[in-house]
N, C-alpha and C positions, 0 to 999 in steps of 0.2 A: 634666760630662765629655763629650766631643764623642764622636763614633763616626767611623770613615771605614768611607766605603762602598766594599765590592772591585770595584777598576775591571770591566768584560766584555771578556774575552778575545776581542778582536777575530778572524773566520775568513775564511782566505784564499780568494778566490775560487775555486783548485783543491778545497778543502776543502767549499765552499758546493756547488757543483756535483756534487763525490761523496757528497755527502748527499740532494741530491735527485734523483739517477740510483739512489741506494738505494731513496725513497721511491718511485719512479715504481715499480721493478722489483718490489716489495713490492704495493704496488698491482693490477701488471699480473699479479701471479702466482696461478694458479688457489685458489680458496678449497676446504679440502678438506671433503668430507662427513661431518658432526657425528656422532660415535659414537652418539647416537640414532636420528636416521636413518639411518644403516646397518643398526645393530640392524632396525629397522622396515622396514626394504625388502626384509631377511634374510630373514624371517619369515611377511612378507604373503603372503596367499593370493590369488594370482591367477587361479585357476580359475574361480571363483566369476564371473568376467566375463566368460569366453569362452575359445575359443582363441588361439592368434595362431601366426603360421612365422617371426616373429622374438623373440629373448629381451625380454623386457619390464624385469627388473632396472635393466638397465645404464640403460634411457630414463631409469627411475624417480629412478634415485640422479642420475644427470646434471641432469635439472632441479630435482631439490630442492637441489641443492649449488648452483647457480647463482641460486636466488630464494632471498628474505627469510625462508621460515617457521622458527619455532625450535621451538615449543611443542610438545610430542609428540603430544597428540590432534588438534592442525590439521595437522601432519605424518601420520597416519595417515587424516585425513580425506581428505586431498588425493592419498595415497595411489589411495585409490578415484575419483575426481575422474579421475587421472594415469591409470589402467591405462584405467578403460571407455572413454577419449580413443584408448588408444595401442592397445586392439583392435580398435577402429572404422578407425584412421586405418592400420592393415596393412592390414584387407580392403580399402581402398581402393588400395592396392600404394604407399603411404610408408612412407618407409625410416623407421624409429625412431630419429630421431636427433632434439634440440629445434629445431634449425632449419625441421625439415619439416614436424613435428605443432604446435610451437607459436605456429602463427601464426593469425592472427584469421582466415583465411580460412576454413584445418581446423577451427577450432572450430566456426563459423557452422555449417558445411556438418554438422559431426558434431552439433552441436544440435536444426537442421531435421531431420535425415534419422534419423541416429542414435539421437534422444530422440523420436521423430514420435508416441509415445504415452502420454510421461510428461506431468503436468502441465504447467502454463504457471509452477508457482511452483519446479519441479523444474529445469523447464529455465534458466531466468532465473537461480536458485543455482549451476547447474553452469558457467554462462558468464561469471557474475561470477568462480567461484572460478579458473578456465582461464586467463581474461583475465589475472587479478592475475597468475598466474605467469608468463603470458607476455613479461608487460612488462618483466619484472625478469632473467629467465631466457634471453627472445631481443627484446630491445628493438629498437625501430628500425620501418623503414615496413611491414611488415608485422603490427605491432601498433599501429596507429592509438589515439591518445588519446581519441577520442570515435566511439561505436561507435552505427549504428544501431537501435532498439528489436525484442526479437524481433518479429517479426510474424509472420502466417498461412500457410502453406504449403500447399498442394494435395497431395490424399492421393495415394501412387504410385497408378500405373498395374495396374487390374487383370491378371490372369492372362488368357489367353482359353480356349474350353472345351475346345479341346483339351489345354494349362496343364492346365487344371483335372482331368480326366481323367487323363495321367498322375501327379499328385499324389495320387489318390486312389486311382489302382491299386497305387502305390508304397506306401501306410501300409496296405494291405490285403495285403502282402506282404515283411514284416520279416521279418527270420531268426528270431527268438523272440517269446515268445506277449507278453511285457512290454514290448517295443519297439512291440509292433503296437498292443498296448493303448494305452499310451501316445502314438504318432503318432498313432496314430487318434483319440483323443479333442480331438487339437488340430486334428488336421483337416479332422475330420468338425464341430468347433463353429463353427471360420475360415468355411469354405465352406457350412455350413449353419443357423448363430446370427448368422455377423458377427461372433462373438469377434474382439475384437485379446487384447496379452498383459497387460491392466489386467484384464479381464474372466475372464482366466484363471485369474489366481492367487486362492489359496484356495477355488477350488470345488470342491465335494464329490460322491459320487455323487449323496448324497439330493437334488440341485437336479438333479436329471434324472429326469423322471418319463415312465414310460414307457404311454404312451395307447393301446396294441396296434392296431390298424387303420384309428385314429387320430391316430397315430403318436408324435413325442415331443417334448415340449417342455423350455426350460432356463429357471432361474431367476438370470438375475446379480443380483450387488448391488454393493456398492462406488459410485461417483461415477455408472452409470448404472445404479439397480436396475431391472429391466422381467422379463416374462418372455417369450422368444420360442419359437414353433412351430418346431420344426428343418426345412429344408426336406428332400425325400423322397431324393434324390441324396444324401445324407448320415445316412439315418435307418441302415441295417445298418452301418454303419462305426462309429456308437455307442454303438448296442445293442451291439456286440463290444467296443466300450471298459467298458463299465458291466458285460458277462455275469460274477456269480457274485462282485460285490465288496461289499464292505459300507458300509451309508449313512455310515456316519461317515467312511470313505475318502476321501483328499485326490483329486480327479482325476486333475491330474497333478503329478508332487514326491513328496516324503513330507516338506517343513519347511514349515511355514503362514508365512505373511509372504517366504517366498525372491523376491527379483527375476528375472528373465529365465528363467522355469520353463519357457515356451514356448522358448523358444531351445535352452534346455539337450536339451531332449526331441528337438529338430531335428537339431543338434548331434551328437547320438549316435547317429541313425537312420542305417539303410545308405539310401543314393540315388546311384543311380546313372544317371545322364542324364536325372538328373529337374529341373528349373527350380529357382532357390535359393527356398526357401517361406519364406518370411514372415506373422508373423499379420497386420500392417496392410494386405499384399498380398489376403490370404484373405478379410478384411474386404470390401475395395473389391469383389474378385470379388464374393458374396456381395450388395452394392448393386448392382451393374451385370446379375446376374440378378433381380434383385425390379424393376431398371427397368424390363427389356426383357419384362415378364410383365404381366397386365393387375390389377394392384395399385395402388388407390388412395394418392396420396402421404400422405396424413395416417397410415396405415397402416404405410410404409416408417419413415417418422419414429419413430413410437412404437416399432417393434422393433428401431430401430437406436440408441433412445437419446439420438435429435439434437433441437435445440427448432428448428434453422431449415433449409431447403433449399440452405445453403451446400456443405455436402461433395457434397450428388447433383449442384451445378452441375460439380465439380471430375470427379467419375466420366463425366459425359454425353459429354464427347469420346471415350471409352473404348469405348463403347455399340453400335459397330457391329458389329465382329464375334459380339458378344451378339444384336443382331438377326437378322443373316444368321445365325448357326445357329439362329435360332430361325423363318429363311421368315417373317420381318415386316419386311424391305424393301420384296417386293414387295406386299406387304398393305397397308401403311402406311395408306396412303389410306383402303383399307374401313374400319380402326381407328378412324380420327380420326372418320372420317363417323358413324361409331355404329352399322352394321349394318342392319340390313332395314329397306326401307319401313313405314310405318304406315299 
């Protein structure tokens, strides 16, 4: 018994044409953000990253409706990925919109600058995961398909001591006794240990021992354990961080493991015409006074935690003003020469 096959409805060209004027418009029409991610952008705690003077939401759900992720905890990951991006990329005066924050330029520049103390396996995850979104969320020549490898970057630019001085008159004059404590212990470690904010977190009082006339030293641990002598310009500003706390006390914080504990501490201090402080800043000041002093370098190294004279090359252009207040300009010469006849 045969079968006949039903002929196909032949479609008229007016017909073929409003089918794919449907498809195009269907196509071109925005994709809406997945009741998950909503959920999850509702809810996110974005304090935890910083502040910011424009809403962070709206960036958040706008690039994830626009890129590929579906799964909830890559959505909540990327979450955090998205905000430390888009608080970084306000203080730089971009507007929060994906056109401005997510381009390969912003990210580079917020990895180098913005990450200048995380890992190198921290930073390389956070640029892979930016990138991914950028491609898909703001394509085009601003996100380049093949991206340079991170590389090395030169530590900022110390403070100079005048910088330095107001910073430290400033954390020795918060309006409450907790603010002081607390600035003070980040400021007084920056400019007198070399603390950056890796060094920071989770130290305790009992890793500060206090040497009386001797003065005081700090014990870090974490990726560079050493212990350093605080230098003197910084010794009462920590002894007032430390007066009357107990060894098991977190220094600064109260949650072991928090990120950006320095920051947050900064963050909430009153300053008023004072220089934006930064630990990496505090840091490099900190090497640019041990340069310009008469300290052996194998010495600098050991209490800065470094194995090679790469970063002092980065500080040395820095170094004058460190001189000249220290009237070793005009010296220079006797220095180098070694002092009195034999």
């Amino acid at each position: 018994m045969s079968t006949k096959s039903t002929p196909r409805r032949r479609v008229s060209k007016a017909e073929a044409q409003r089918q794919r004027q449907a498809a195009e418009a269907q196509a071109a029409a925005p994709r809406p953000l997945s009741s998950t991610a909503a959920t999850i952008v509702a809810s996110f705690d974005i304090s935890r990253y910083g502040s910011s003077t424009q809403p962070i939401r709206p960036f958040l759900a706008e690039a994830l409706r626009l890129s590929n992720l579906t799964g909830e905890e890559s959505i909540r990951k990327h979450c955090r990925h998205l905000t430390a991006l888009a608080v970084f990329s306000d203080a730089q005066g971009l507007a929060l919109t994906v056109d401005q924050v997510l381009t390969a330029e912003n990210i580079e520049h917020y990895v180098s600058r913005g990450m200048a103390t995380d890992s190198p396996d921290n930073r390389l995850e956070r640029r892979r995961r930016l990138l991914c979104v950028a491609s898909t969320a703001n394509p085009g020549p601003t996100v380049p398909a093949r991206l340079s490898p991170v590389g090395y970057d030169s530590i900022k630019a110390p403070y100079t001591p005048a910088e330095r001085g107001t910073i430290l008159r400033a954390a020795r004059t918060q309006p409450t006794a907790r603010k002081c404590q607390q600035l003070g212990a980040v400021v007084a470690l920056g400019f007198g240990a070399g603390a950056d904010s890796v060094d920071l977190r989770d130290l305790h009082v009992r890793d500060i021992v206090d040497h009386g006339q001797d003065g005081l030293s700090v014990a870090f641990h974490g990726t560079r354990p050493r212990v350093v002598q605080v230098r003197r310009v910084a010794e009462d500003l920590l002894r007032g961080a430390i007066a009357g706390r107990g060894a098991d006390e977190l220094l600064i914080g109260k949650e072991i493991g928090r990120r950006n504990t320095a920051a947050r501490v900064i963050e909430d201090a009153a300053l008023y015409k004072v220089p934006h402080i930064e630990a990496s800043r505090m840091r490099a000041t900190w090497l640019a006074d041990l340069m310009t002093d008469a300290i052996p370098l194998a010495v600098i190294l050991q209490a800065a935690g470094l194995k090679s004279a790469r970063t002092l090359v980065d500080v040395l252009p820095h170094t004058e003003l460190w001189l000249q207040a220290k009237g070793m300009l005009a010296t220079g010469r006797d220095v180098v020469r070694g002092g009195g006849a034999r």
